[in-house]
C-alpha positions in Angstrom: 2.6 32.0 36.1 0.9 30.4 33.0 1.6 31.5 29.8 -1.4 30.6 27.3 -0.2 32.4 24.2 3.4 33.6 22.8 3.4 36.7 20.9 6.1 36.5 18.3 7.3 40.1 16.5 8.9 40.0 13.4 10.1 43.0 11.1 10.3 42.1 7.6 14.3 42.5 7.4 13.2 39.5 9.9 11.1 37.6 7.4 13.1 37.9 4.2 15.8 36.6 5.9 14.1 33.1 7.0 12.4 33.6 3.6 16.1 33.5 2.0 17.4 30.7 4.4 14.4 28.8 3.3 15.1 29.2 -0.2 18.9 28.1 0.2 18.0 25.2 1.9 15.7 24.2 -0.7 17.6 25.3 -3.7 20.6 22.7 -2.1 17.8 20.2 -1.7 17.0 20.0 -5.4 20.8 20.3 -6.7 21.6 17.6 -4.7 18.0 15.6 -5.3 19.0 16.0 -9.4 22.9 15.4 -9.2 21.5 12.1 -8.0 18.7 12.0 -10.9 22.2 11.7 -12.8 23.6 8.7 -11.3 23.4 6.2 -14.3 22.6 3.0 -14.0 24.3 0.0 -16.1 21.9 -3.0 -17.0 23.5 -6.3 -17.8 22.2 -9.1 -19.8 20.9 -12.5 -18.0 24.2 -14.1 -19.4 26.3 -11.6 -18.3 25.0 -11.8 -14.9 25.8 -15.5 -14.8 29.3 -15.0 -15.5 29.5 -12.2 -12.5 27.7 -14.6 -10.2 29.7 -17.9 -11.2 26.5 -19.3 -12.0 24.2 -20.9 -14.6 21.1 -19.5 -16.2 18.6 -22.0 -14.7 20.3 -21.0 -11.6 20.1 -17.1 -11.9 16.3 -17.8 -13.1 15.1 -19.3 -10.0 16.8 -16.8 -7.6 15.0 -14.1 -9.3 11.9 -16.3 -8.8 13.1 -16.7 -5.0 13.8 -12.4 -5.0 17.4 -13.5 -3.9 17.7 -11.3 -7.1 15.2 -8.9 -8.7 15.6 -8.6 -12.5 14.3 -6.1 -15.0 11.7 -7.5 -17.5 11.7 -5.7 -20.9 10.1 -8.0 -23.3 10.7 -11.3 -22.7 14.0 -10.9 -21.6 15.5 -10.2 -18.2 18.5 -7.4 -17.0 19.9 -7.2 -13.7 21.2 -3.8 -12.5 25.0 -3.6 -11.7 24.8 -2.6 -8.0 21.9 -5.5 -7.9 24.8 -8.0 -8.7 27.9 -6.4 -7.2 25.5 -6.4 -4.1 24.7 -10.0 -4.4 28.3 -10.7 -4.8 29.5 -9.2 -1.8 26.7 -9.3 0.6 25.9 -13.3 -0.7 22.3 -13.1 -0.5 22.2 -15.3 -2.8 23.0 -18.4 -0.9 20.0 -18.2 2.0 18.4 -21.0 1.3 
């Protein structure tokens, strides 16, 4: 026996309810999508980041040139995010050369 179509009945006690589910699932979507909008980030200087990474300037220049590193440009000097070093730090991705 083939079936070439599906018939689906709904009452609409039946369709508010997904309409409700819906709704919750996307009201927790965007609570939890702005909880993370508040997740600060801390920037540190270029000479701060040298002292985290045991390193000199010249040094932390050309692994951000390399993108062992990415730095933040704003004007014509360069910040490095926390989690960017702390990662560096403990993943050492800095030393692949």
């Amino acid at each position: 026996m083939d079936i070439d179509t599906l018939t689906i009945v709904l009452s609409p006690k039946d369709i508010n309810q997904i309409s409700e589910a819906n709704r919750k699932i996307f009201r927790e979507e965007i609570e939890a999508y702005a909880k993370s909008l508040h997740k600060t980030t801390k920037f540190i200087s270029h000479q701060e980041a040298c002292k985290e990474l045991q390193c000199s300037p010249p040094t932390l220049t050309r692994w951000r040139l390399k993108s062992y590193i990415t730095g933040v440009q704003i004007g014509r000097k360069y910040f490095y995010t926390d989690e960017e070093v702390n990662r560096a730090k403990t993943q050492g991705l800095l030393y692949k050369h």
